[in-house]
TIGU-157590 format. One record per residue (C-alpha): residue number from 1; residue in three letters; x, y, z. Coordinates in steps of 0.5 Angstrom, whole numbers, plus 500, padded with zeros to 3 digits. Each point is the difference from the previous one (the first is absolute). Layout:
REM TIGU-157590
SITE, NUM, ALA, X, Y, Z
...
REM end
This chain:
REM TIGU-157590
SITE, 1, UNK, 560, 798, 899
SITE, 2, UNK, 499, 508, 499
SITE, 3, UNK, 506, 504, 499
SITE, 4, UNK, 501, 505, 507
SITE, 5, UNK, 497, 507, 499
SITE, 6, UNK, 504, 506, 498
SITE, 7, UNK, 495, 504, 505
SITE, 8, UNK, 498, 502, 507
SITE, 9, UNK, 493, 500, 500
SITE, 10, UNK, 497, 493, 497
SITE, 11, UNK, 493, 500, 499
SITE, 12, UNK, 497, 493, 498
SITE, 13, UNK, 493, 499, 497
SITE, 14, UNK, 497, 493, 500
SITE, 15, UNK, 503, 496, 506
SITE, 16, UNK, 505, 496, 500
SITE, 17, UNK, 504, 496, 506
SITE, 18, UNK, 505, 496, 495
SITE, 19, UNK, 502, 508, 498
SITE, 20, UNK, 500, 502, 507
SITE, 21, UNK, 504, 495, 502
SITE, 22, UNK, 505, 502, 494
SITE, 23, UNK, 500, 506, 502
SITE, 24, UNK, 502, 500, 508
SITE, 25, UNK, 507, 501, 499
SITE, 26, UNK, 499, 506, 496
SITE, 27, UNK, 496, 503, 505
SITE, 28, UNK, 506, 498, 506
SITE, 29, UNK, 505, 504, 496
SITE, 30, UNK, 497, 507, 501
SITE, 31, UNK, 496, 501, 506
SITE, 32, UNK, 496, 506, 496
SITE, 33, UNK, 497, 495, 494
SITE, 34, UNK, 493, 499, 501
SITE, 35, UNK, 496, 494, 496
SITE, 36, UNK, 493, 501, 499
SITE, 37, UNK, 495, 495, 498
SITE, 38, UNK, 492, 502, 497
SITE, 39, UNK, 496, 494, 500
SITE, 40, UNK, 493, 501, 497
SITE, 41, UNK, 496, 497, 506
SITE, 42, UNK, 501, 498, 507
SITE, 43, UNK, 503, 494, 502
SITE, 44, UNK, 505, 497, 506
SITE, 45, UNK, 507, 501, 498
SITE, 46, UNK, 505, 499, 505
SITE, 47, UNK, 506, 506, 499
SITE, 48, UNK, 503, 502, 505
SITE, 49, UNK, 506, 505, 498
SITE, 50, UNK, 500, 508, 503
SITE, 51, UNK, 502, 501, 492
SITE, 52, UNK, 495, 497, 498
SITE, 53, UNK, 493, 502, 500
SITE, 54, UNK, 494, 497, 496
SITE, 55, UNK, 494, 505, 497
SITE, 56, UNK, 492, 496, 498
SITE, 57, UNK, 497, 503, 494
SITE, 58, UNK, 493, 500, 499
SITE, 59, UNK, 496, 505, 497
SITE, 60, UNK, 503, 507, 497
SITE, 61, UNK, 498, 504, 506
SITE, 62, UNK, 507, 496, 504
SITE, 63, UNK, 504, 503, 495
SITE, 64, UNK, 501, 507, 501
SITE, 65, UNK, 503, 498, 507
SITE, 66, UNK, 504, 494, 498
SITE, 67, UNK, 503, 504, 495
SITE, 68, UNK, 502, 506, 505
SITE, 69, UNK, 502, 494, 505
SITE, 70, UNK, 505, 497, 496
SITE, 71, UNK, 502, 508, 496
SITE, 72, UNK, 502, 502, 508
SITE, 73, UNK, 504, 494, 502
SITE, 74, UNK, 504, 502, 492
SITE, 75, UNK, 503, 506, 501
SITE, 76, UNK, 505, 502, 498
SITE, 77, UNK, 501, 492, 497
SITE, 78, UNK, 501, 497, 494
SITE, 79, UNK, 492, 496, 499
SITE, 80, UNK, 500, 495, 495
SITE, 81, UNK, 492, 496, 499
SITE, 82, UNK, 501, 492, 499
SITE, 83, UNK, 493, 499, 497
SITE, 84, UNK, 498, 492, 501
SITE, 85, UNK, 492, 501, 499
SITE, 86, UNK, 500, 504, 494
SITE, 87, UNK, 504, 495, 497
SITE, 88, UNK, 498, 494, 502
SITE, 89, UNK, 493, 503, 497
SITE, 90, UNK, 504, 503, 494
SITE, 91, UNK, 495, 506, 501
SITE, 92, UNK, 506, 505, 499
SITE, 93, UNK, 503, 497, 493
SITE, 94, UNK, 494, 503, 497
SITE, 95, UNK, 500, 506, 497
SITE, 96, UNK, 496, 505, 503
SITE, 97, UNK, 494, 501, 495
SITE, 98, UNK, 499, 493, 502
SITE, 99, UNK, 501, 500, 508
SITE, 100, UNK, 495, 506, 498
SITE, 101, UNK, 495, 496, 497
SITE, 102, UNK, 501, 495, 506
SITE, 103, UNK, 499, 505, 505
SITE, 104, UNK, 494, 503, 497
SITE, 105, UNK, 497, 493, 499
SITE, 106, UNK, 501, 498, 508
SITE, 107, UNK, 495, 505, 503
SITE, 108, UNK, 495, 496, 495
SITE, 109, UNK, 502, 494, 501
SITE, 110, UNK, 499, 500, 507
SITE, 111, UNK, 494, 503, 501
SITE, 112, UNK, 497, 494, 495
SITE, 113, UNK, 504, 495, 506
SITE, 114, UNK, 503, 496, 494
SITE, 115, UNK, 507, 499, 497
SITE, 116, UNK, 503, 504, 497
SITE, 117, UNK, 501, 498, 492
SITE, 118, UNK, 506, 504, 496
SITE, 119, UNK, 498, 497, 494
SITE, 120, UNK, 505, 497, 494
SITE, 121, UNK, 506, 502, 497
SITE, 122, UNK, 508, 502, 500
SITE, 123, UNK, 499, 502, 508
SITE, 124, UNK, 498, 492, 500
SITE, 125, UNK, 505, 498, 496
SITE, 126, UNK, 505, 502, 504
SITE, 127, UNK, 498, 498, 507
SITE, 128, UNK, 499, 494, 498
SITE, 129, UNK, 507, 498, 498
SITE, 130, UNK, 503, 503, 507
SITE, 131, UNK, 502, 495, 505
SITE, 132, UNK, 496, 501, 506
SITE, 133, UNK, 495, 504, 499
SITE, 134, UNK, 494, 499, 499
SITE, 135, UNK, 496, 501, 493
SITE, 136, UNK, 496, 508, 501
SITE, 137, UNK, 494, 497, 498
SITE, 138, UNK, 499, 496, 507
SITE, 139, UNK, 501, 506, 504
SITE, 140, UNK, 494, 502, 504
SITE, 141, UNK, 499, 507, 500
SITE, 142, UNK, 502, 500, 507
SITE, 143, UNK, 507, 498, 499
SITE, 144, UNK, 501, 505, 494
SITE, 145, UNK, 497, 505, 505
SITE, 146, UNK, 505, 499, 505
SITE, 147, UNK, 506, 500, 495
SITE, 148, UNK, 497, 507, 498
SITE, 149, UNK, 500, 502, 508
SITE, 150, UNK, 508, 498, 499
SITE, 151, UNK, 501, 504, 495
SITE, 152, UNK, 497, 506, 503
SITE, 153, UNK, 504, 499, 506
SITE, 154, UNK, 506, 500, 496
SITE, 155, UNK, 499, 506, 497
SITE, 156, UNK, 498, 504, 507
SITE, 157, UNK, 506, 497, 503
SITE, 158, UNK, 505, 502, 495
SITE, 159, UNK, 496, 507, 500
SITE, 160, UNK, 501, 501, 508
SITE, 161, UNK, 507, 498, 500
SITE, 162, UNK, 501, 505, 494
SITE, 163, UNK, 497, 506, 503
SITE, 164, UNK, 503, 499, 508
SITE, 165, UNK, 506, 499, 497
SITE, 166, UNK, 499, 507, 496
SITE, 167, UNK, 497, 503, 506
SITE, 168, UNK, 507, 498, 505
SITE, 169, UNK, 503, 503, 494
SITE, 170, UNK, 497, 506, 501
SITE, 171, UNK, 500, 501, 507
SITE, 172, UNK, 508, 496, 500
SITE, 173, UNK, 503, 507, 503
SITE, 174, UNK, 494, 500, 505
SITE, 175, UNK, 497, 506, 496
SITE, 176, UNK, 506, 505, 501
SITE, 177, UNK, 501, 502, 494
SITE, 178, UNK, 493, 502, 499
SITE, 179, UNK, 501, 504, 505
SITE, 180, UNK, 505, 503, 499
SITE, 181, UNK, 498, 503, 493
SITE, 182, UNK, 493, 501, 503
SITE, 183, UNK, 504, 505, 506
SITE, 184, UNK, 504, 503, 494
SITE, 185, UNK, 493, 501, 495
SITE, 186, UNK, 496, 504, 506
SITE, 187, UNK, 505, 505, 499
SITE, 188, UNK, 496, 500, 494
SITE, 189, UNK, 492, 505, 501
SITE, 190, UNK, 496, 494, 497
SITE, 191, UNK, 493, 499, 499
SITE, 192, UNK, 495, 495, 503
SITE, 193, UNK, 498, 496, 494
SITE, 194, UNK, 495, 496, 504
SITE, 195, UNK, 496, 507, 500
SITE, 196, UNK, 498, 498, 493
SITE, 197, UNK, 496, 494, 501
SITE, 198, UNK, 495, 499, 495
SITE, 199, UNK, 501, 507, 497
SITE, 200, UNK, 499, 498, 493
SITE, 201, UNK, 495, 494, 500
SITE, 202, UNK, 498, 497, 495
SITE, 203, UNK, 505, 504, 495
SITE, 204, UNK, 504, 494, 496
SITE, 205, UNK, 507, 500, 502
SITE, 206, UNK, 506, 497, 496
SITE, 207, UNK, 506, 497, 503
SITE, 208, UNK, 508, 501, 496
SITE, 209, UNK, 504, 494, 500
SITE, 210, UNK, 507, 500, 497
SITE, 211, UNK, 498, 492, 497
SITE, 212, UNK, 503, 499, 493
SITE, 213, UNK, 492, 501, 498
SITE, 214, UNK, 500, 508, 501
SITE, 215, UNK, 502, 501, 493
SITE, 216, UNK, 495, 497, 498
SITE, 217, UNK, 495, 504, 504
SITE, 218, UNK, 503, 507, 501
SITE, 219, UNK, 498, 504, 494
SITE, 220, UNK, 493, 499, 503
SITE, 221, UNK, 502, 502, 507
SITE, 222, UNK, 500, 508, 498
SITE, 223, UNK, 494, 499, 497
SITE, 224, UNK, 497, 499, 506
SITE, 225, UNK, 503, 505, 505
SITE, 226, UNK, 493, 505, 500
SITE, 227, UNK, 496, 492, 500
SITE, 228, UNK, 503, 496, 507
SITE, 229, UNK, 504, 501, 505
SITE, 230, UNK, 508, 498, 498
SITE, 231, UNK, 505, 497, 505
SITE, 232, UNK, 506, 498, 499
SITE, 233, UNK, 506, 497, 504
SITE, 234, UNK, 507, 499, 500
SITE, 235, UNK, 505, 498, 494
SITE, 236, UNK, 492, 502, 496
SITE, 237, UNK, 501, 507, 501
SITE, 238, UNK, 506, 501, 495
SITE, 239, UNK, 496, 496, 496
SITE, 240, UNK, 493, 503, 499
SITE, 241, UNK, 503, 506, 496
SITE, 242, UNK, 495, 505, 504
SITE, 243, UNK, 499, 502, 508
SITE, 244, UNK, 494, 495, 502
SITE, 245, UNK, 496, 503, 505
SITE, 246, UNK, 502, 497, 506
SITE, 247, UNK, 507, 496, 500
SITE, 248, UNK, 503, 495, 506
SITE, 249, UNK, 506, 497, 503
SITE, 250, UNK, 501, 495, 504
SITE, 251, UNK, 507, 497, 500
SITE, 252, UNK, 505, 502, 506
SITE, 253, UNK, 505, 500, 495
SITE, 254, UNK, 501, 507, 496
SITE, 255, UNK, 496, 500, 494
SITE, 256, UNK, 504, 502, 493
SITE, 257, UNK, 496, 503, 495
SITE, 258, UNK, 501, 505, 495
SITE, 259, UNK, 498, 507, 502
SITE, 260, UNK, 495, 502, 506
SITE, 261, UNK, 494, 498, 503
SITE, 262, UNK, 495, 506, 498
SITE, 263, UNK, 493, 496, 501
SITE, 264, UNK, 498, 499, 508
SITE, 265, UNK, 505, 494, 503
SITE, 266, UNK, 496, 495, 503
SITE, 267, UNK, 505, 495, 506
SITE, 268, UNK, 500, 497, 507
SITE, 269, UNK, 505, 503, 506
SITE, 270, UNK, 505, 495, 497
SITE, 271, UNK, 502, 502, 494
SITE, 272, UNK, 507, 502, 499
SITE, 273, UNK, 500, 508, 501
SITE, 274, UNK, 505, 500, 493
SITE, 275, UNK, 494, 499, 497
SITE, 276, UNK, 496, 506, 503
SITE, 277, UNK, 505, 504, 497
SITE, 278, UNK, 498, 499, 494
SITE, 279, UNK, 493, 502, 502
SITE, 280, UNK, 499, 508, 497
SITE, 281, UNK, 492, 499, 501
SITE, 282, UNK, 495, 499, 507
SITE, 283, UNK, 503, 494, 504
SITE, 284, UNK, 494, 494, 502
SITE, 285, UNK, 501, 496, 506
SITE, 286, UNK, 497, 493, 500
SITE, 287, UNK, 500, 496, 506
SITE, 288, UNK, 506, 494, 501
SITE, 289, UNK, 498, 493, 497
SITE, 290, UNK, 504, 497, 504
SITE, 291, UNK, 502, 504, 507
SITE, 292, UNK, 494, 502, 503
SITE, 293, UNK, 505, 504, 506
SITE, 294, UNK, 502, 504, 494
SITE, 295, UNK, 492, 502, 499
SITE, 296, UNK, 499, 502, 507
SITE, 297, UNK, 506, 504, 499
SITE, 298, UNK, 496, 503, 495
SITE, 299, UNK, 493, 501, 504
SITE, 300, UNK, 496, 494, 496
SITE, 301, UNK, 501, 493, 504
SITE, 302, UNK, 498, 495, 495
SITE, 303, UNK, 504, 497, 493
SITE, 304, UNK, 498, 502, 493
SITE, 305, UNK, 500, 494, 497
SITE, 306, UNK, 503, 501, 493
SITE, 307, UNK, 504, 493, 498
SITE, 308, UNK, 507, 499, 498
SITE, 309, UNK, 502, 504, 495
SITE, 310, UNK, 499, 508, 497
SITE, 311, UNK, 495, 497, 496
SITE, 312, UNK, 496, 498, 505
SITE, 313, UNK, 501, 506, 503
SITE, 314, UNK, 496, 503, 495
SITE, 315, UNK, 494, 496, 500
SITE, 316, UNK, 499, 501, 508
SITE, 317, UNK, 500, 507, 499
SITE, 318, UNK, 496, 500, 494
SITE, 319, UNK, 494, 497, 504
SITE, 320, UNK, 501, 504, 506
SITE, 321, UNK, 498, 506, 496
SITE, 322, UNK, 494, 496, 498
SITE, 323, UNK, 502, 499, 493
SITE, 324, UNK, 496, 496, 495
SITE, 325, UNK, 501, 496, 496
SITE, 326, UNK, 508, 499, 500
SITE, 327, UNK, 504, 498, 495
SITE, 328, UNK, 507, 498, 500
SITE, 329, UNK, 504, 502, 494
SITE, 330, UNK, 508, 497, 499
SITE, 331, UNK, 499, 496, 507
SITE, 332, UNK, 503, 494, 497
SITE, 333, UNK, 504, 496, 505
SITE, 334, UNK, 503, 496, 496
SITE, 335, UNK, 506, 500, 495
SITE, 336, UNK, 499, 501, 493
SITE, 337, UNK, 505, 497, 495
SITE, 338, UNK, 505, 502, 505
SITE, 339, UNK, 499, 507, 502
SITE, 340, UNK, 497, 502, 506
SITE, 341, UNK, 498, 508, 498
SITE, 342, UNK, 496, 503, 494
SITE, 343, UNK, 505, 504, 496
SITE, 344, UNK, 507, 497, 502
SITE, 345, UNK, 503, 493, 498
SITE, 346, UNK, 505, 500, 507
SITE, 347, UNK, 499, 493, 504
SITE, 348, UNK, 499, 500, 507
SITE, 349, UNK, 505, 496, 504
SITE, 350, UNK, 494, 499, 504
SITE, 351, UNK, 499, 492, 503
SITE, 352, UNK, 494, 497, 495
SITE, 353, UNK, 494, 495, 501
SITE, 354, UNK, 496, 496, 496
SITE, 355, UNK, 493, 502, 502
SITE, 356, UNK, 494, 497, 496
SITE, 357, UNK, 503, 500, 494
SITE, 358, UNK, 503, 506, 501
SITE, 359, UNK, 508, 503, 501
SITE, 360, UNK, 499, 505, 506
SITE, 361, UNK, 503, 502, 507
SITE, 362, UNK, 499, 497, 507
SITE, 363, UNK, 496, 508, 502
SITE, 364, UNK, 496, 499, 494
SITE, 365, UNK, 497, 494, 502
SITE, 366, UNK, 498, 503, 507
SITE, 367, UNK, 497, 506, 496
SITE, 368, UNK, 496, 495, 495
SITE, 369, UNK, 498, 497, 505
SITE, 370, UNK, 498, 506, 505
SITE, 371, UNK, 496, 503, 493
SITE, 372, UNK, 496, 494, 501
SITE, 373, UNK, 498, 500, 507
SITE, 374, UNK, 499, 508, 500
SITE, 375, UNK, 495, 499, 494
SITE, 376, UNK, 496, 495, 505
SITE, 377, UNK, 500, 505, 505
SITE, 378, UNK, 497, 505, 497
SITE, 379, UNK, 494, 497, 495
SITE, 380, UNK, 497, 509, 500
SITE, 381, UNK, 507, 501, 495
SITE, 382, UNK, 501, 498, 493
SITE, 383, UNK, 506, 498, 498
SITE, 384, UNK, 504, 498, 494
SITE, 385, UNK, 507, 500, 496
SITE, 386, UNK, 502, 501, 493
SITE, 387, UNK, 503, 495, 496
SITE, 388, UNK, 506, 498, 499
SITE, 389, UNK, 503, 498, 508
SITE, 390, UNK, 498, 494, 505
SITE, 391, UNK, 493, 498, 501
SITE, 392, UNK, 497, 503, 505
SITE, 393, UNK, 494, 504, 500
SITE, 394, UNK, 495, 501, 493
SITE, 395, UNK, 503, 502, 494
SITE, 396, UNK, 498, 506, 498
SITE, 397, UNK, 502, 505, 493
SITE, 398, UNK, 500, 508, 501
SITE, 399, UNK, 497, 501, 493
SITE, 400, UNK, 494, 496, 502
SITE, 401, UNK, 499, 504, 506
SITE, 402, UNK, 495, 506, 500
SITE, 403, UNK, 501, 505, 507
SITE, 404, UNK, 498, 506, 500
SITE, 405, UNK, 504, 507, 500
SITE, 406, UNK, 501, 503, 507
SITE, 407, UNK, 498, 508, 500
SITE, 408, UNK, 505, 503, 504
SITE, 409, UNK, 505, 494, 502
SITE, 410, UNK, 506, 504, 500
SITE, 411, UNK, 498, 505, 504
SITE, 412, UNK, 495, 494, 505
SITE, 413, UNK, 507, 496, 501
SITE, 414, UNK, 504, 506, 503
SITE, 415, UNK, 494, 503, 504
SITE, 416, UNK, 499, 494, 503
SITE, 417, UNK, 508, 499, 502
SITE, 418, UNK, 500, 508, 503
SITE, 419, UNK, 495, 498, 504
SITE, 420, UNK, 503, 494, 504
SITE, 421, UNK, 503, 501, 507
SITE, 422, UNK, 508, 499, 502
SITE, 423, UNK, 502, 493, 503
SITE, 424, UNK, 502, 502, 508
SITE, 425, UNK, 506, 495, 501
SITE, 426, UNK, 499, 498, 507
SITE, 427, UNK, 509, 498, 501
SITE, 428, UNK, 501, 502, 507
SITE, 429, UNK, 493, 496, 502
SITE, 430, UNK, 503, 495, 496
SITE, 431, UNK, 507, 499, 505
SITE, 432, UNK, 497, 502, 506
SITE, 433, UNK, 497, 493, 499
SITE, 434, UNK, 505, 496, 499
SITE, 435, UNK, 503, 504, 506
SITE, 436, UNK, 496, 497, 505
SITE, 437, UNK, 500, 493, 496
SITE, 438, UNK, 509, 499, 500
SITE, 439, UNK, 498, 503, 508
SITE, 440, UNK, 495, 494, 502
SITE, 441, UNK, 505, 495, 496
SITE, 442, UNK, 506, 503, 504
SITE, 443, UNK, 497, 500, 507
SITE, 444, UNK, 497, 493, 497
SITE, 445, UNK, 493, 503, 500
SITE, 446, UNK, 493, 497, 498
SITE, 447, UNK, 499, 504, 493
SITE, 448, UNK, 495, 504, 500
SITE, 449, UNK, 496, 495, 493
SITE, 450, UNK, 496, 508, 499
SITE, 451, UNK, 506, 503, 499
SITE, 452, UNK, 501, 502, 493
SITE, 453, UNK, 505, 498, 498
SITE, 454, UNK, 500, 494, 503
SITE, 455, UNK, 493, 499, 496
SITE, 456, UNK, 503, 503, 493
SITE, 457, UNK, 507, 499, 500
SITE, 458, UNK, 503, 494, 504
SITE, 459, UNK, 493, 495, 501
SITE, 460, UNK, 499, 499, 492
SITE, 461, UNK, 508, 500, 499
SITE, 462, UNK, 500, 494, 506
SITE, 463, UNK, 494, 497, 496
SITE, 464, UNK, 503, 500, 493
SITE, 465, UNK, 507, 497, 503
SITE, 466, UNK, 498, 495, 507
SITE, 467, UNK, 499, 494, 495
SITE, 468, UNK, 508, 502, 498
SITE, 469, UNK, 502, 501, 508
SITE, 470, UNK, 496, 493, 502
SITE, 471, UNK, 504, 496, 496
SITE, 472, UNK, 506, 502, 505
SITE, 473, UNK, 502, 497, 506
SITE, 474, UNK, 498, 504, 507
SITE, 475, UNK, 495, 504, 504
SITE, 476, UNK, 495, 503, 494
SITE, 477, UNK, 499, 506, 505
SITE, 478, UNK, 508, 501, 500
SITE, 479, UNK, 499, 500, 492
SITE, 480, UNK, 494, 505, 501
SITE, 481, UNK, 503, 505, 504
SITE, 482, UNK, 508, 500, 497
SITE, 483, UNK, 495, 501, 494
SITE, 484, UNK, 496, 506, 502
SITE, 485, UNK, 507, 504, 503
SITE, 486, UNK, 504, 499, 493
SITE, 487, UNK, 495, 502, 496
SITE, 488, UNK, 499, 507, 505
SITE, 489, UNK, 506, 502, 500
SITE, 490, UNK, 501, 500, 493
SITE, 491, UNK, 494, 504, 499
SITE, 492, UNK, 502, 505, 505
SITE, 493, UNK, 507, 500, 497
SITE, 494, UNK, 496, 504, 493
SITE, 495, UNK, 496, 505, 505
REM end
């Protein structure tokens, strides 16, 4: 008899009907709790609850979509995963050197059409000695190539579910906020940004964290001003002990530095307009991340896709100049001995994770793994990280580095930044939109799907809170339109 789960969401890997039977009684309790069974291989299975619903999985293309099935049912619920196969196999009690091993060894195997052998040892020891589970040495290769499908799923999974509630998070307000700190930075003469597309390719940059690291590096960093293009964000730029050549912020909290901002300020419409004070240079405007209406306000209807946190922000910007390569220095993302900064021995009151050995935040997490795919996206670019933070990109050590001096940089970094164009803030288009959507809502109107800010406001806000309005009792349509009117007024209420 299994305790009785402490989560809504349950998601259960290996079916079990004895374990389903155990937990019918949960599920009455709280009409919102779903049960999820993955099994490895399609079978007859006779479940008919409407909280319950059972996935098959068997080959790694299903993945993705099982994972953002189960991710969307999960939000804004607490998501526990019972892993019956993996356990039964013994896969997971491995070390991870050894599920490489394993993992390496299943494309061979398979294409040979033999059984897989591990091979003796400590691993066949052990196994041997738990009860009910089969000795690794008779697994054949398709079993421990299933049991590795469940353990990526589980990683897919538990990342889905992270970056939609993130993603809610940020959107909790229904974007609001940003445009209220957008609407007050347009007061503001700022310049395109996106008009600096590619205008130092193939110059090597240098992004600036403020990770414990920095310490270690920073001597170098001025040595390399007239050699790369440096950019710095955040807490980093109280840090660095020199203006980089571009600065960013992204925060729509008022950033606390000591002195101004003299380099160009890089930052998307949200920023907290607290920030822009601070600001004695040129004003770079980035398009939204997130928000894409607030883009449109601002001429450019498609996202900048710059990850999670300034650091990420960062390398986005370096690449779109067309920097390479890019190196990423005091980027740490996780803590060192305790300290969350370079010179500073305060503690962050900050919720802490345990993430691949390493002491880290949740936002941190999204970043190493934003970084990661970002480098797959673009194979044209070079990347690497200095040492002393979380693994994320190549090691590399500055003093083994070699790049050219830049004639002129200086000068060529203003020249480029005179040249660009003003950003034309397009607000009265913007509320005459939303306007003629509240009309069509009151006199219970078709809405026009073409109206922009159905398509870049109210429509990817719907997507990201349905699944939370489908849990509840009543006509989703109603849901939808009571959405849609109360996220209007309170966008009209800050024009």
């Amino acid at each position: 008899m299994i305790q009785e789960p402490k989560c809504d969401v349950l998601c259960v890997f290996g079916m079990d009907s004895n374990l389903y039977s155990q937990l019918h009684s949960w599920l009455q309790k709280d009409a919102k709790r779903r049960l999820f069974f993955v099994e490895d291989r399609a079978r007859d299975l006779e479940l008919s609850h409407p909280q319950v619903q059972i996935f098959f999985l068997e080959t790694p293309l299903q993945i993705p979509f099982i994972a953002s099935q189960i991710a969307k049912e999960a939000v804004l619920l607490q998501l526990e995963i019972m892993d019956l196969y993996c356990a039964r196999l013994g896969f997971e009690d491995l070390d991870s050197a050894r599920q490489s091993q394993i993992e390496a060894s299943i494309a061979r195997s398979l294409q040979e059409e033999h059984h897989f052998q591990i091979g003796k040892g400590d691993d066949e020891d052990r196994f041997g000695k738990v009860a009910a589970r089969p000795n690794l040495q008779n697994l054949t290769a398709r079993s421990i190539v299933r049991s590795s499908l469940f353990v990526e799923l589980k990683k897919q999974l538990l990342a889905q579910h992270l970056l939609i509630s993130c993603l809610l998070s940020d959107v909790s307000d229904f974007g609001v906020q940003a445009a209220r700190h957008a609407k007050e930075n347009s007061e503001r003469h700022s310049l395109s940004f996106v008009s600096l597309k590619n205008a130092f390719s193939k110059i090597p940059a240098i992004v600036v964290g403020a990770g414990p690291s920095l310490e270690k590096h920073r001597s170098m960093l001025a040595q390399m001003k007239d050699k790369a293009l440096i950019l710095a964000g955040g807490t980093a730029l109280s840090k660095l002990g020199f203006e980089p050549h571009f600065a960013a912020a992204i925060d729509k909290d008022p950033l606390v530095l000591e002195g101004s901002i003299q380099s160009p300020l890089c930052f998307p419409p949200r920023v907290h307009p607290e920030t822009l004070r601070l600001a004695k240079g040129a004003l770079l405007q980035v398009p939204d991340s997130h928000f894409a209406f607030l883009n449109w306000i601002m001429g450019e209807e498609t996202l900048f896709e710059s990850g999670w946190t300034v650091g990420t922000f960062l390398v986005a910007l370096a690449q779109f100049l067309g920097c390479d390569p890019i190196v990423s220095v005091g980027m740490d993302y996780c803590y060192q001995n305790g300290k969350k900064y370079a010179f500073s021995d305060s503690h962050s009151s900050d919720e802490l994770v345990s993430f691949e050995g390493h002491t880290t935040q949740t936002d941190w997490v999204m970043a190493i793994s934003w970084l990661k795919e970002f480098q797959k996206k673009h194979p044209q670019n070079r990347f690497f990280q200095t040492e002393g933070g979380f693994p994320y990109f190549d090691f590399i050590n500055l003093q083994d580095v070699h790049w050219q001096k830049q004639p002129r940089f200086n000068e060529k970094i203003q020249e480029k930044i005179q040249s660009l164009p003003f950003v034309e803030m397009r607000w009265n288009l913007w509320e005459e939109s939303l306007r003629r959507v509240l009309n069509q809502l009151m006199t219970k109107k078709e809405i026009d799907e073409e109206e922009v800010a159905f398509r870049f406001l109210l429509d990817p806000l719907w997507q990201l809170w349905r699944s939370v309005f489908e849990r509840e009792t009543g006509d989703l349509q109603i849901h939808q339109k009571l959405f849609f009117y109360t996220v209007i007024e309170q966008h009209l209420s800050i024009l």
